[in-house]
C-alpha positions in Angstrom: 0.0 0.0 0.0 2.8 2.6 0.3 4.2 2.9 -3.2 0.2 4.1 -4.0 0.2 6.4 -0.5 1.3 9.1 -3.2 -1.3 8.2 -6.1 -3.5 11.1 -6.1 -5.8 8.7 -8.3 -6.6 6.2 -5.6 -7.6 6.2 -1.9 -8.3 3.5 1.0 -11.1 3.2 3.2 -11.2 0.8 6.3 -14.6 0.3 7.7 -17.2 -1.8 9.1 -19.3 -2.3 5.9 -22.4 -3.4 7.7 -22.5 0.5 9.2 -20.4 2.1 7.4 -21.9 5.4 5.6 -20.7 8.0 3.8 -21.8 11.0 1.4 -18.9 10.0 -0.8 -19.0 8.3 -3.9 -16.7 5.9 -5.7 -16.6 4.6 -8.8 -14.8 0.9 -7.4 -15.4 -1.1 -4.1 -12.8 -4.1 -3.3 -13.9 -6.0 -0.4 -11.5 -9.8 -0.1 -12.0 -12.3 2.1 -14.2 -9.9 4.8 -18.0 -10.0 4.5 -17.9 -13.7 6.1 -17.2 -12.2 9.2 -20.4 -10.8 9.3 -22.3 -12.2 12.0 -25.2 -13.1 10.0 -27.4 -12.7 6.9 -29.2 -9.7 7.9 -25.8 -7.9 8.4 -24.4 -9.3 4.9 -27.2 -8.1 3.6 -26.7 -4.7 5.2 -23.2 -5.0 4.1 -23.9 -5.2 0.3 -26.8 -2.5 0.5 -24.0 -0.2 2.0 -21.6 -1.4 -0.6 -24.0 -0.3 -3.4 -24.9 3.1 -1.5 -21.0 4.1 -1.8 -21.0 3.5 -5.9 -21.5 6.1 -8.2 -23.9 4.7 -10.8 -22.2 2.4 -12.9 -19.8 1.6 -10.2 -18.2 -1.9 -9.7 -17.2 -3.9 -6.7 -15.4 -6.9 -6.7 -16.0 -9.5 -3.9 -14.2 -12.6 -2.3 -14.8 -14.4 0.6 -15.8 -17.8 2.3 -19.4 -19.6 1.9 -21.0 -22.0 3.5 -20.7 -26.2 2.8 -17.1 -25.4 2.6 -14.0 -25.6 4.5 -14.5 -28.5 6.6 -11.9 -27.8 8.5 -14.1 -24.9 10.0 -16.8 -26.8 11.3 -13.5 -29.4 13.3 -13.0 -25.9 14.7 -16.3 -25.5 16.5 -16.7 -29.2 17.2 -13.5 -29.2 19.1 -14.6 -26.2 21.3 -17.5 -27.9 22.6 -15.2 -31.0 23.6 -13.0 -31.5 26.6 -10.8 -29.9 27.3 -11.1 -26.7 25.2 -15.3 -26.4 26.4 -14.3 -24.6 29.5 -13.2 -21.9 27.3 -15.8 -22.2 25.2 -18.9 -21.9 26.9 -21.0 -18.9 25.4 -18.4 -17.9 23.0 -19.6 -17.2 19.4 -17.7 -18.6 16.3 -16.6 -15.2 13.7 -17.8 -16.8 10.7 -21.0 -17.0 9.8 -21.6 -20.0 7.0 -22.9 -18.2 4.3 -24.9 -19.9 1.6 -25.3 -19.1 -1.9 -29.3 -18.0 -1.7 -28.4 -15.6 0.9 -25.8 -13.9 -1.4 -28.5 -13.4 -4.2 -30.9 -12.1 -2.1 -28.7 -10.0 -0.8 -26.9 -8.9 -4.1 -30.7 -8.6 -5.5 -31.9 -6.6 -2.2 -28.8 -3.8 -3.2 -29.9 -3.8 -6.6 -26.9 -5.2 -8.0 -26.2 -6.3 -11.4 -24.4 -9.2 -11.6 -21.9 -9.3 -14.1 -19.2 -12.1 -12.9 -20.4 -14.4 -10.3 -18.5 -17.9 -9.6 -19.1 -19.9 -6.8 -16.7 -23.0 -6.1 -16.7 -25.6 -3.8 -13.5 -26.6 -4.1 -10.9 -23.8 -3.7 -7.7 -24.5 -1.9 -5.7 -23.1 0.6 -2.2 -24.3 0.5 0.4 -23.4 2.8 4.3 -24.9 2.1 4.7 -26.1 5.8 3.2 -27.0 9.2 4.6 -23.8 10.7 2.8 -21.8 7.4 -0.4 -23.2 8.4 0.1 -22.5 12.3 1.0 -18.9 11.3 -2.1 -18.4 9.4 -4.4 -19.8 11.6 -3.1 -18.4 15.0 -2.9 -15.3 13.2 -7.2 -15.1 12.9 -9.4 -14.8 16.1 -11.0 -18.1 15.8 -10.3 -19.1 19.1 -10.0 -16.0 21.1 -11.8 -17.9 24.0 -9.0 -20.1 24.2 -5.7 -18.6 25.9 -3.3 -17.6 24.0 -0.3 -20.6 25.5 -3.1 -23.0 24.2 -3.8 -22.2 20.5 -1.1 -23.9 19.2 -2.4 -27.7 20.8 -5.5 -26.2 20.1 -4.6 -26.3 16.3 -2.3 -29.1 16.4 -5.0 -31.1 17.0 -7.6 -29.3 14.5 -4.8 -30.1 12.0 -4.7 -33.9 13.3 -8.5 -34.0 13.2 -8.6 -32.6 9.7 -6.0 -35.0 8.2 -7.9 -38.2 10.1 -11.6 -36.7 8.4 -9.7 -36.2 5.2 -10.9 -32.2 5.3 -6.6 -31.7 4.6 -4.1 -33.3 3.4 -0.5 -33.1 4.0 1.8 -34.3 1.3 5.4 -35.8 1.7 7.3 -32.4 1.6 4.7 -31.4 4.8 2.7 -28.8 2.6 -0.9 -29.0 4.0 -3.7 -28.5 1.4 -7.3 -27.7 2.5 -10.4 -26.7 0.4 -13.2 -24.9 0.8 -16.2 -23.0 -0.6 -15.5 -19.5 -2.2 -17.5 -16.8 -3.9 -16.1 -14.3 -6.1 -18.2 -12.1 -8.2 -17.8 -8.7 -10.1 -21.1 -6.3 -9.2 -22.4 -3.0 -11.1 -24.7 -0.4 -9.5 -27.5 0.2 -11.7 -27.1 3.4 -13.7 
């Protein structure tokens, strides 16, 4: 981001996009691997609405993130915080991601008055990370576990990754790259002229 800090062409904005609100106009929005942290469909819903209010007519944004039915990995996640010994953490603590399905993404694209002009929706994307110590680093890096304490998120994820490879929801190959896949939408919107 610095070698554009001094592009009078472009500028940034960081902001909650399910309140975010502005008088400004843009002609692009760029939202990657966010609005699944939304806590539910109500909010993504809000979030795309907002999205669209930001765009001059004609404006595009381009969207990636998780959906739902993917990343199996995910749901070893919340199953192991409601076992022993990590449920003692656990106890009324609310998982980030929401699982967002496809119908709730064209409602919501529809409710914002979207045009959809790229939409692809895979089940099978893959995150690949060259090591063990990669995957720890990405992992431990998110706050999906933030119930947990901190000296215990690396057993906690140890054993997510053991779990994983037992289910078949990763796979490590003989170099000790770990492989795991997952759903993903990515879609190129227009704001109605």
């Amino acid at each position: 981001m610095k070698r554009y800090q001094n592009n009078k062409q472009l500028s940034f904005e960081c902001a909650d996009v399910a309140t975010y609100k502005t008088k400004e106009k843009y002609d692009k929005a760029v939202s990657f691997w966010a609005l699944h942290w939304l806590k539910n469909d109500k909010a993504y819903s809000q979030g795309m609405s907002n999205i669209a209010q930001v765009l001059n007519p004609g404006g595009q944004a381009l969207i990636s993130h998780m959906i739902g039915g993917g990343y199996e990995i995910r749901r070893d996640i919340i199953t192991m915080l409601g076992e022993s010994p990590w449920n003692i953490y656990s106890e009324g603590f609310e998982f980030p991601i929401h699982e967002l399905m496809p119908v709730a993404i064209i409602q919501a694209i529809n409710s914002a008055n979207f045009k959809i002009e790229d939409l692809h929706i895979t089940r099978s994307n893959k995150l690949y990370f060259e090591s063990k110590e990669k995957y720890f680093g990405y992992y431990l890096a998110l706050p999906l576990v933030s119930c947990i304490p901190e000296e215990g998120h690396l057993t906690f994820f140890t054993s997510v990754l053991e779990r994983a490879l037992e289910k078949g929801h990763a796979k490590q190959d003989s170099d000790g790259a770990i492989t795991i896949y997952g759903g993903v939408v990515r879609m190129l919107l227009k704001k109605d002229a």
